[in-house]
VOPAGU-2260 file (C-alpha; in pm, 1 decimal, decimal comma):
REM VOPAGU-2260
SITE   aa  ch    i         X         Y         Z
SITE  UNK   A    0       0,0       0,0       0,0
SITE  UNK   A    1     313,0     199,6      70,3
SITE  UNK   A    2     457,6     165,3    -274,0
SITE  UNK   A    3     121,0     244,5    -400,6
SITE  UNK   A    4     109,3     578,9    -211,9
SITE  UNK   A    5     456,3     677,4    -299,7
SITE  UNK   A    6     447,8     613,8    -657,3
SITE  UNK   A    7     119,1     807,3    -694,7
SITE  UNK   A    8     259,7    1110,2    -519,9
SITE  UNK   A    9     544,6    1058,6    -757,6
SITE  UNK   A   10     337,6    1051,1   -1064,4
SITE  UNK   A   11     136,3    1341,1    -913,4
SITE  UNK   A   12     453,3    1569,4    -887,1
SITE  UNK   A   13     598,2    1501,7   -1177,1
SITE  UNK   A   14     283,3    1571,5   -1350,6
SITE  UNK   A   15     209,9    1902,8   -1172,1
SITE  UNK   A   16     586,0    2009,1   -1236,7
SITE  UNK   A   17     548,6    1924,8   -1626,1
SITE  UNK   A   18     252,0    2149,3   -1632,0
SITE  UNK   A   19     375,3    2414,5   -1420,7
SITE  UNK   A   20     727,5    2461,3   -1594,6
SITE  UNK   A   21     599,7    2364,1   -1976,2
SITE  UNK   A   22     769,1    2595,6   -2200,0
SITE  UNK   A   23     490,4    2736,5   -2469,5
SITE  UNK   A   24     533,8    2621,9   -2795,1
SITE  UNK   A   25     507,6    2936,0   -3016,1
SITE  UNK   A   26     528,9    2917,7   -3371,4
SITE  UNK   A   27     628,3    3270,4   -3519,1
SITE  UNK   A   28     436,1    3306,4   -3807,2
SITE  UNK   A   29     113,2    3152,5   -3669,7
SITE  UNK   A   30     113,0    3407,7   -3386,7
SITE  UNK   A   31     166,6    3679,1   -3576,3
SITE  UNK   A   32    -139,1    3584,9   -3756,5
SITE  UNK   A   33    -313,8    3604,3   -3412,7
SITE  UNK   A   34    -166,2    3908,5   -3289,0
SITE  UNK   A   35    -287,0    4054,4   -3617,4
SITE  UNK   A   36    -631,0    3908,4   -3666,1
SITE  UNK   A   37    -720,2    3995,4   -3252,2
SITE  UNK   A   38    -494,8    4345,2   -3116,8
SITE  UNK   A   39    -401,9    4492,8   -3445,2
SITE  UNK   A   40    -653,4    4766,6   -3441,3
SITE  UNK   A   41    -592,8    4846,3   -3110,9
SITE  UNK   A   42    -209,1    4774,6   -3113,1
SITE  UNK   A   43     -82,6    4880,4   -3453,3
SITE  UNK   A   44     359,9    4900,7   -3405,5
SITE  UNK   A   45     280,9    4839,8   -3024,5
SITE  UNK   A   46      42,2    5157,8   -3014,2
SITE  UNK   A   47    -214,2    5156,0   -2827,7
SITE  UNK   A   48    -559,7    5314,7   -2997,8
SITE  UNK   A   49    -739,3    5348,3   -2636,1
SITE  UNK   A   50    -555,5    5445,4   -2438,1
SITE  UNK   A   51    -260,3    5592,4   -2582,1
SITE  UNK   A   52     -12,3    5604,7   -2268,2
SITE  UNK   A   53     -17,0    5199,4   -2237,8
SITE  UNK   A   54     145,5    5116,3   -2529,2
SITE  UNK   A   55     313,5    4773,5   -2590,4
SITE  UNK   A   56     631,9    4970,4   -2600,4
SITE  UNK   A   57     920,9    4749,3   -2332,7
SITE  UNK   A   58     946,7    5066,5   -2115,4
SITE  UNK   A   59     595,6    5118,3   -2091,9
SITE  UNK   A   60     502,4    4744,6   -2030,1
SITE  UNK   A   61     816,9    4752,1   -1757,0
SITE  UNK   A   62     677,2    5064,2   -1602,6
SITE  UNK   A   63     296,8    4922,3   -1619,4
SITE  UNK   A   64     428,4    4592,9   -1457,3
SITE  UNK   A   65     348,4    4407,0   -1758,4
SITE  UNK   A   66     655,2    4286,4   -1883,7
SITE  UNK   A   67     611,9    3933,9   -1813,1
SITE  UNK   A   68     424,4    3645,8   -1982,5
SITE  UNK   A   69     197,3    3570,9   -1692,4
SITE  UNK   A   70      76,6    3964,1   -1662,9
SITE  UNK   A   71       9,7    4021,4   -2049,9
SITE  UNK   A   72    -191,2    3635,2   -2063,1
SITE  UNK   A   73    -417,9    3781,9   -1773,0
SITE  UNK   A   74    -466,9    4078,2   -1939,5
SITE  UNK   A   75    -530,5    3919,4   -2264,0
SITE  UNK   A   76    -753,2    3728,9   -2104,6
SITE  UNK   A   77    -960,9    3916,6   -1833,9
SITE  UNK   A   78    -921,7    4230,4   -2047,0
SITE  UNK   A   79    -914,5    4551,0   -1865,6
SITE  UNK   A   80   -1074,6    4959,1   -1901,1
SITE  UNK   A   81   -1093,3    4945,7   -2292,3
SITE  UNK   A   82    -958,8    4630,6   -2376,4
SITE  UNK   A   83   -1157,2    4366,8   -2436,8
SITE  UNK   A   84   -1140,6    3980,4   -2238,2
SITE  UNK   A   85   -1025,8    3758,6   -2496,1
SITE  UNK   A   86   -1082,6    3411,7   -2307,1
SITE  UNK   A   87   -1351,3    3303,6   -2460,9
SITE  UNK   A   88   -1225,4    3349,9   -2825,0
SITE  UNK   A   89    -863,7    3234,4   -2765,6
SITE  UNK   A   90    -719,0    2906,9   -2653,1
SITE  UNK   A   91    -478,2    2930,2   -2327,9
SITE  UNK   A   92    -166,1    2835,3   -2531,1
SITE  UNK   A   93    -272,5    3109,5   -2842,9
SITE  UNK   A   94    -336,4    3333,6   -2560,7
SITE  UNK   A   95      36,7    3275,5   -2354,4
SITE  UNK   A   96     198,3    3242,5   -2766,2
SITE  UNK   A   97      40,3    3612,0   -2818,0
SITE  UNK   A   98     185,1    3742,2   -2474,3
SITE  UNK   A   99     532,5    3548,7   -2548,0
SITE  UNK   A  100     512,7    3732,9   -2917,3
SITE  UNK   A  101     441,9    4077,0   -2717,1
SITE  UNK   A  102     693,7    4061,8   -2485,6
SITE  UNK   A  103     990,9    3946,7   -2772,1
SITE  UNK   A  104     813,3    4243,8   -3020,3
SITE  UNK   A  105     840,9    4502,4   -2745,7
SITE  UNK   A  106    1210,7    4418,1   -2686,0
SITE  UNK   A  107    1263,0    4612,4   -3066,4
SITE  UNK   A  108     988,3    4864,8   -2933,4
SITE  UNK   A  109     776,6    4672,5   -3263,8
SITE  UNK   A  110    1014,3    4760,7   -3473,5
SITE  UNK   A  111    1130,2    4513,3   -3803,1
């Protein structure tokens, strides 16, 4: 009954710690795609249409304390003042992809 415990708790962690740490797999081009069919009107070169002063620009997100994955996929999700909740029209994995693609984009201030 031991082994039986043990093992489960095993499985268990190693499960929860495969989820927990499980790097998103973000295909470039396909998120792009996203970013552009869902935030482009609002988020044209990491503008921001609404609400000019909280643009997707790295010292804005930094100073806005969104300049991590987990912030931007809550706020993609949730939404927020003028931005709209995206969670029930986006997957979780297109939604962190779209937060990883924001956070690499705003490293070049969305510049090509």
């Amino acid at each position: 009954m031991f082994i039986y415990f043990k093992l489960i708790k095993n499985l268990f962690y190693v499960f929860f710690f495969n989820l927990l740490f499980q790097e998103v797999n973000i295909n470039l081009e396909t998120t792009k795609m996203l970013f552009n069919t869902n935030c482009l009107a609002c988020h044209s070169n990491g503008s921001n249409l609404i609400i000019p002063e909280k643009s997707l620009k790295k010292d804005v997100l930094k100073s806005n304390g969104m300049n991590t994955i987990d912030a931007i996929s809550y706020q993609i999700l949730n939404g927020k003042n003028g931005m709209p909740a995206f969670g029930g029209r986006l997957t979780t994995n297109e939604i962190k992809n779209i937060a990883n693609y924001v956070l690499k984009e705003s490293e070049k201030n969305f510049e090509e």
